[in-house]
C-alpha positions in Angstrom: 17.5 19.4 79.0 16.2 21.9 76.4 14.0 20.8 73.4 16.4 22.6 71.0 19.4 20.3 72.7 17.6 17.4 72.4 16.5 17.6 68.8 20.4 18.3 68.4 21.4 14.9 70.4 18.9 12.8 68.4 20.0 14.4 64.9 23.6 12.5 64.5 21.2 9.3 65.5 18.3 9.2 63.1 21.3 10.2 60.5 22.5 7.0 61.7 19.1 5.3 61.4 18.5 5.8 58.5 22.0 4.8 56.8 21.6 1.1 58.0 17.7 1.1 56.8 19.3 2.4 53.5 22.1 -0.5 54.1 19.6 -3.5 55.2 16.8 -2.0 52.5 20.3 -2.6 49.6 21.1 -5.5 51.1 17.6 -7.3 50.4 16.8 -6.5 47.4 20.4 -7.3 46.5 19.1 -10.9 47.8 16.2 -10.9 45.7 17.9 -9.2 42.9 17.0 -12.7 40.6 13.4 -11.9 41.1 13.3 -8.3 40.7 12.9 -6.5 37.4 12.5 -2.8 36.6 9.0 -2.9 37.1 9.3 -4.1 40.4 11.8 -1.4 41.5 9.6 1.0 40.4 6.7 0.2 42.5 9.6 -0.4 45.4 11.0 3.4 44.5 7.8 4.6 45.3 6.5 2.8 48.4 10.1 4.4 49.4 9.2 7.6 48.4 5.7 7.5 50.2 7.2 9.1 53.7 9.0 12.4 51.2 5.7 13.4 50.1 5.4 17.0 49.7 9.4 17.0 50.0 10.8 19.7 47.1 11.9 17.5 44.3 9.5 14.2 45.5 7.3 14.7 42.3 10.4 15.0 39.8 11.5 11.7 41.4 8.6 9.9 40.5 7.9 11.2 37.2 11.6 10.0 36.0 11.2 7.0 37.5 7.7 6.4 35.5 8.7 7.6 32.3 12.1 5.1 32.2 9.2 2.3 34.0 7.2 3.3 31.1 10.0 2.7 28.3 11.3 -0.4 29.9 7.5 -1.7 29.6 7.7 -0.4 25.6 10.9 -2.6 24.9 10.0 -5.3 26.8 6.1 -5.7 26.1 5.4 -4.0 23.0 4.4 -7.1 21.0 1.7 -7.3 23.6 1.1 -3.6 24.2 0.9 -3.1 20.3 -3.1 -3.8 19.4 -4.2 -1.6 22.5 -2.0 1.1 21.4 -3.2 0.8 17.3 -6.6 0.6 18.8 -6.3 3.7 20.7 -4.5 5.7 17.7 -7.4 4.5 15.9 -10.1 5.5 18.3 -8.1 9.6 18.5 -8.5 9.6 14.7 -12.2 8.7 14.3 -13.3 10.1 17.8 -14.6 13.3 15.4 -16.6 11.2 13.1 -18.4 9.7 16.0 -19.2 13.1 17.4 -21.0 13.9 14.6 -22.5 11.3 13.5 -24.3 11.4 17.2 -25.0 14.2 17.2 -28.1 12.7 15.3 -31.2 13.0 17.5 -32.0 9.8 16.3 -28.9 7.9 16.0 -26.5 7.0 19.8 -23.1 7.0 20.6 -22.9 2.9 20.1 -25.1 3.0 17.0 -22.9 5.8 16.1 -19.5 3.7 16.4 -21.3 1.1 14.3 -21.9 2.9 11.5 -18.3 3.7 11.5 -17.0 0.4 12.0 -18.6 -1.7 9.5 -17.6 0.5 6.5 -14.2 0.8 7.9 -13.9 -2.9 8.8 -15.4 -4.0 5.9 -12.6 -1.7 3.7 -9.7 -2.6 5.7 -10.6 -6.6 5.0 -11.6 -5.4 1.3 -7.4 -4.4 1.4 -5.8 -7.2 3.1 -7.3 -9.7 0.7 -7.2 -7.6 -2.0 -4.4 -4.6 -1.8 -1.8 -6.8 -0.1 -1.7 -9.4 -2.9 -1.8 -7.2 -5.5 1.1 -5.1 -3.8 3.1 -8.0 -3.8 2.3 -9.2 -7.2 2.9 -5.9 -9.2 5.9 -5.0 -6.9 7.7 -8.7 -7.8 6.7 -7.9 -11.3 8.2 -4.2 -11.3 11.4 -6.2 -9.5 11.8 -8.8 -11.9 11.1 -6.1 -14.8 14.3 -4.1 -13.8 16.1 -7.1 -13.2 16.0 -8.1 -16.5 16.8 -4.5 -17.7 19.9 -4.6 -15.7 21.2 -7.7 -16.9 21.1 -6.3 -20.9 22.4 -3.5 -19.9 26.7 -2.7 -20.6 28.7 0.6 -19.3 28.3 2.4 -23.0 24.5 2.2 -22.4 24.4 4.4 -19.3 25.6 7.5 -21.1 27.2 9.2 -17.9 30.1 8.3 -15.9 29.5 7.5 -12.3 32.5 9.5 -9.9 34.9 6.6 -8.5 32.7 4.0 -9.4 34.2 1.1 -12.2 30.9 0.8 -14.2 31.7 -2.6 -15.6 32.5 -4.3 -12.7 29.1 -2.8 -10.5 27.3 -3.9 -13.7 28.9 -7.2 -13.7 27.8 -7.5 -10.2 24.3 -6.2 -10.6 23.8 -9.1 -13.6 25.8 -11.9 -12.0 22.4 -11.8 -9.5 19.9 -14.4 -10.5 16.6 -15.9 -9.5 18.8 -18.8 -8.1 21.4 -16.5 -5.9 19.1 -14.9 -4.5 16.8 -17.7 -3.6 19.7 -19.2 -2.0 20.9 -16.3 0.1 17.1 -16.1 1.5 17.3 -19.8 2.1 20.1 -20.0 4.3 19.1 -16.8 6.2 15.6 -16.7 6.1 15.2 -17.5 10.0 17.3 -14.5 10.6 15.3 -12.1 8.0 12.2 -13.7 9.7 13.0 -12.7 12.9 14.1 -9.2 12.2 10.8 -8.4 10.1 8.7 -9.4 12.8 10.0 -7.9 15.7 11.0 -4.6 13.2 7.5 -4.4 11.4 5.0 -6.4 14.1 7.0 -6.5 17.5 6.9 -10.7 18.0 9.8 -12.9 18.4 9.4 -12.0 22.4 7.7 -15.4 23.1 4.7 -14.6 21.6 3.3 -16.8 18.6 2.4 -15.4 15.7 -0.8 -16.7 15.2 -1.7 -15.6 18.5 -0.2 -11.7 17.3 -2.3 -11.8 14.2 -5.4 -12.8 15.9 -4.8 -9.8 18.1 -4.9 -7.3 15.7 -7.9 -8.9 13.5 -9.6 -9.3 16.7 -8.5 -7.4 20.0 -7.8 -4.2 17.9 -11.4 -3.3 16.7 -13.0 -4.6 19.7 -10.9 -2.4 21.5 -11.1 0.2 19.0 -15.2 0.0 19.9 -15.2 0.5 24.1 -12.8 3.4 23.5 -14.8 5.3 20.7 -17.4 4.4 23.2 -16.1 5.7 26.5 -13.5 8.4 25.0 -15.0 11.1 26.4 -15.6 10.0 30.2 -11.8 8.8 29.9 -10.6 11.8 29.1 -12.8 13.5 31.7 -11.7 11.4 34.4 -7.6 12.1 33.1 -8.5 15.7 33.4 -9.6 14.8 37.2 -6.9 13.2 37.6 -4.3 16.1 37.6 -2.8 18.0 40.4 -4.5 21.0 41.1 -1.3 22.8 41.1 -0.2 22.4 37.5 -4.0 21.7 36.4 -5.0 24.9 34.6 -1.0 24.5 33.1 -1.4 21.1 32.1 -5.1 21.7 30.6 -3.6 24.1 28.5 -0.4 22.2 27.2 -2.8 19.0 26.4 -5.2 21.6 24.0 -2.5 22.8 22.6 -1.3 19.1 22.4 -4.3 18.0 20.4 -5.0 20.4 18.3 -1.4 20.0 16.9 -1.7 16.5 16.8 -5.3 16.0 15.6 -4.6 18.4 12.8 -1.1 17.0 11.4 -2.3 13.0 11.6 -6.1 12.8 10.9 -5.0 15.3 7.8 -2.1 13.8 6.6 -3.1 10.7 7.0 -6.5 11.8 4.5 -4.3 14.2 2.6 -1.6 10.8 1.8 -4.3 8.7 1.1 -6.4 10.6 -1.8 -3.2 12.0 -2.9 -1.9 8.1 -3.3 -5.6 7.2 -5.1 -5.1 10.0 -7.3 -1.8 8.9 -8.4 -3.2 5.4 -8.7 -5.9 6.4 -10.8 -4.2 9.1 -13.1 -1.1 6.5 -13.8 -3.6 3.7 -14.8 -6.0 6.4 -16.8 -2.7 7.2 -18.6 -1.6 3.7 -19.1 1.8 3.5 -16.8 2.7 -0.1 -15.7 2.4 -0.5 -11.8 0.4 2.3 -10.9 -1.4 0.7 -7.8 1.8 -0.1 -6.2 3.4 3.2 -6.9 -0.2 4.6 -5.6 0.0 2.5 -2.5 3.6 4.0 -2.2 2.8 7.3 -2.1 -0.7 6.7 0.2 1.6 4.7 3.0 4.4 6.5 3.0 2.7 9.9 2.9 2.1 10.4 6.7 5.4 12.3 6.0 5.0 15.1 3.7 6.8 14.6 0.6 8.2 11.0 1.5 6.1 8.8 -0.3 6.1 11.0 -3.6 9.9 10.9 -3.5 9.8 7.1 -3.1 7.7 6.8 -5.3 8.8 8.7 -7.9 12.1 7.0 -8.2 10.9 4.0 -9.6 8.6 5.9 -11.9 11.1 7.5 -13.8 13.3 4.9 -13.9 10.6 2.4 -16.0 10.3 5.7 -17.8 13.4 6.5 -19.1 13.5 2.3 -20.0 10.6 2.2 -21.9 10.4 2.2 -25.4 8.7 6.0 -25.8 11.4 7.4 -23.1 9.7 11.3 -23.8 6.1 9.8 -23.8 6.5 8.0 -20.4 8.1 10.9 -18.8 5.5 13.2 -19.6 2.6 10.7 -18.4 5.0 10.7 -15.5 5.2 14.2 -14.6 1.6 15.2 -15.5 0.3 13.1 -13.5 2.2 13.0 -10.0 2.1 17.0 -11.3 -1.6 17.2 -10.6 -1.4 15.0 -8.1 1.0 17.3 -6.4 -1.5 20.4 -7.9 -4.2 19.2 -5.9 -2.4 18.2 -2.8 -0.9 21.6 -2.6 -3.9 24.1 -3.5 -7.0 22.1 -2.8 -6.8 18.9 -0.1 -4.1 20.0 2.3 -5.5 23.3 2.5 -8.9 21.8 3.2 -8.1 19.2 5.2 -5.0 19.7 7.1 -5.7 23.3 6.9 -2.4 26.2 7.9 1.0 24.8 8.7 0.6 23.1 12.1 4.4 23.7 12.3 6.1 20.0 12.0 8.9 19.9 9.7 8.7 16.7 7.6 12.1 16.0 8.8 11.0 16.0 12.5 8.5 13.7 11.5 10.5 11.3 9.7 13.2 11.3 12.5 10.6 10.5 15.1 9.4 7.7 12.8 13.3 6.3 12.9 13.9 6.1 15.8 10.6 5.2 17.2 10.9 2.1 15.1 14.2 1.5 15.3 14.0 1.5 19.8 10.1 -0.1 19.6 8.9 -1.7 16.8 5.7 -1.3 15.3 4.5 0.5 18.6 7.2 3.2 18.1 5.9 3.8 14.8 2.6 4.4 16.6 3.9 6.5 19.3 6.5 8.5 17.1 4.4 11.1 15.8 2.9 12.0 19.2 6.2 12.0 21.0 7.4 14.5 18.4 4.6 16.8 19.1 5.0 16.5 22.8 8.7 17.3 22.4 8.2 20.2 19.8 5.6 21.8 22.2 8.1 21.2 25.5 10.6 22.7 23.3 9.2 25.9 21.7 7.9 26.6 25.9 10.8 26.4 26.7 12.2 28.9 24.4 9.8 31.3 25.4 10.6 30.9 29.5 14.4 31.4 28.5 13.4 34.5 26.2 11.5 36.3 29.4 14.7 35.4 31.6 16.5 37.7 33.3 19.9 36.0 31.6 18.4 36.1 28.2 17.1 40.2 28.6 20.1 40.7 30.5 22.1 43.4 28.5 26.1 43.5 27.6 28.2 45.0 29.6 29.6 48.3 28.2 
């Protein structure tokens, strides 16, 4: 018998074969399906996948199966994943600082880091003991301030009808809200507003004590922060080794492109929201406008998206305007200062700092914030920004594929 007739008998009977090894390989992990988790498949998919190697379509396989390994890890471990994650968005940010500052004949790569980390350690404790309580006291203040407002208030005093709104009974509403209410409504569901804030703002209520979550960031973060300003450099060397040889000079290219986007939008914004928020801060209290540190803190936070945090901001600030005794006095303090504040932003720092457009609309941003944090917690948050980069990138390449297509060059038909 031929070879050719003999690969022909055997082909009906390793078809066979390997529908009962798919059947038997079903079957037990069906059996241990109470053990198993989707971290476990994963590493099963790809023993699986071993024997395809170099099969068209093995490599797409694996890098789906990763990337929905790699969310299932977010959702499920992200209170745990969070400080290494802050630590490394931390490290990206002041990996330039600690370039030049060792660049110093004198000064090292460690002694370099330390220089760094003590100012910035020492500020960051200077505003949790210092900031945070003041936040909290000026913003209850500003809180109970319009409170009161809104409870002397009656429908002739807004001056303007609202559109399908009764004004007397939403004020009636608004004023029947006391101290006492509300202490009561946060009594009865303070477990559930507990629960929600953490695992919204700080990713616990996954087993995980909060003591042990706070000590993590105080602690784990900036030591972590330390070995990967450290060893930044030989990590990224050794990723770049890492890549296939194929898609190397490809992949070299996208992650250039990757960080200078990325470098330029958060280490400026994030410079360009925080001495636009101290210059609000400052020019408010110059001028003598109640809560200006908490309406500068406002601005500072929320300005990692452009515009955001002046907006919120700015809200409140007209309101205690237009309540205030000198209503034309307090809006002008109001609008000459977040209008230099603005001034400067505009023509001086964001040019200087963030330098041209990097090309992310502030709405991009703020709908990668969303649903980053609304999907993963405070590590979404983290992870937002960069996601939207990568996807922007992805995006406007592949535009430029499907513009050098045959289908999009293609002309009508006459």
């Amino acid at each position: 018998m031929s070879a050719a007739a003999g690969d022909r008998n055997e082909g009906p009977w390793r078809l066979a074969q390997g529908a009962v090894l798919v059947l038997v390989a079903g079957f037990f992990l069906y059996s241990l399906r109470d053990l198993l988790n989707p971290f476990l498949l994963y590493w099963v998919v790809i023993a699986l996948l071993v024997p395809f190697r170099g099969v068209r379509g093995h490599a797409l396989v694996v890098t789906v199966a990763t990337l929905l390994a790699g969310v299932w890890v977010l959702d499920t471990a992200g209170s745990l994943l969070a400080p290494f994650f802050l630590a490394f968005v931390l490290a990206y940010i002041l990996d330039p600082v600690a370039d030049r500052v060792s660049a110093h004949p004198r000064i090292n790569r460690t002694a370099a880091i330390f220089l760094i980390l003590v100012p910035a350690l020492a500020a960051g404790s200077a505003a949790l003991g210092f900031g945070v309580p003041e936040v909290v006291r000026q913003a209850g203040d500003l809180i109970a301030y319009l409170t009161e407002w809104v409870r002397g208030l009656n429908p002739a005093d807004l001056g303007f009808d609202i559109p399908f709104v009764d004004e007397g009974r939403l004020l009636a509403s608004l004023q029947s809200l006391d101290a006492e209410t509300v202490g009561a409504f946060l009594e009865e569901h303070k477990a559930t507003i507990a629960r929600k804030a953490q695992e919204t703002f700080l990713g616990l209520g996954r087993g995980v004590g909060a003591l042990f979550t706070v000590l993590s960031y105080l602690v784990l973060t900036p030591v972590l922060m330390f070995y990967l300003l450290r060893d930044y450099d030989r990590i990224i060397a050794r990723t770049d080794d890492l890549l296939p040889g194929r898609v190397r000079e490809g992949a070299r290219g996208f992650f250039r492109e990757f960080d200078d986007l990325l470098s330029r939008y958060l280490r400026g914004q994030v410079a360009t929201a925080l001495l636009t928020g101290a210059i609000t801060w400052v020019g408010l209290m110059i001028v003598g406008f109640p809560y200006a540190f908490v309406l500068g803190v406002t601005v500072a936070v929320l300005g990692v998206v452009p515009y955001l945090g002046v907006v919120v901001s700015l809200i409140p600030a007209v309101i205690l305007a237009l309540i205030s005794e000198d209503i034309g006095m307090s809006l002008l303090k109001v609008g000459v200062v977040y209008g230099v504040a603005q001034g400067l932003e505009s023509a001086v720092i964001s040019p200087r700092i963030v330098g041209e457009s990097v090309g992310l609309h502030p709405v991009w941003i703020l709908l990668a914030l969303s649903l980053g944090g609304f999907f993963f917690g405070f590590v979404g948050l983290l992870i937002g920004v960069p996601l939207a980069v990568a996807v922007k990138l992805l995006l406007v390449r592949t535009l430029e594929r499907y513009r050098e297509s045959a289908l999009y060059k293609e002309e009508a038909a006459t």
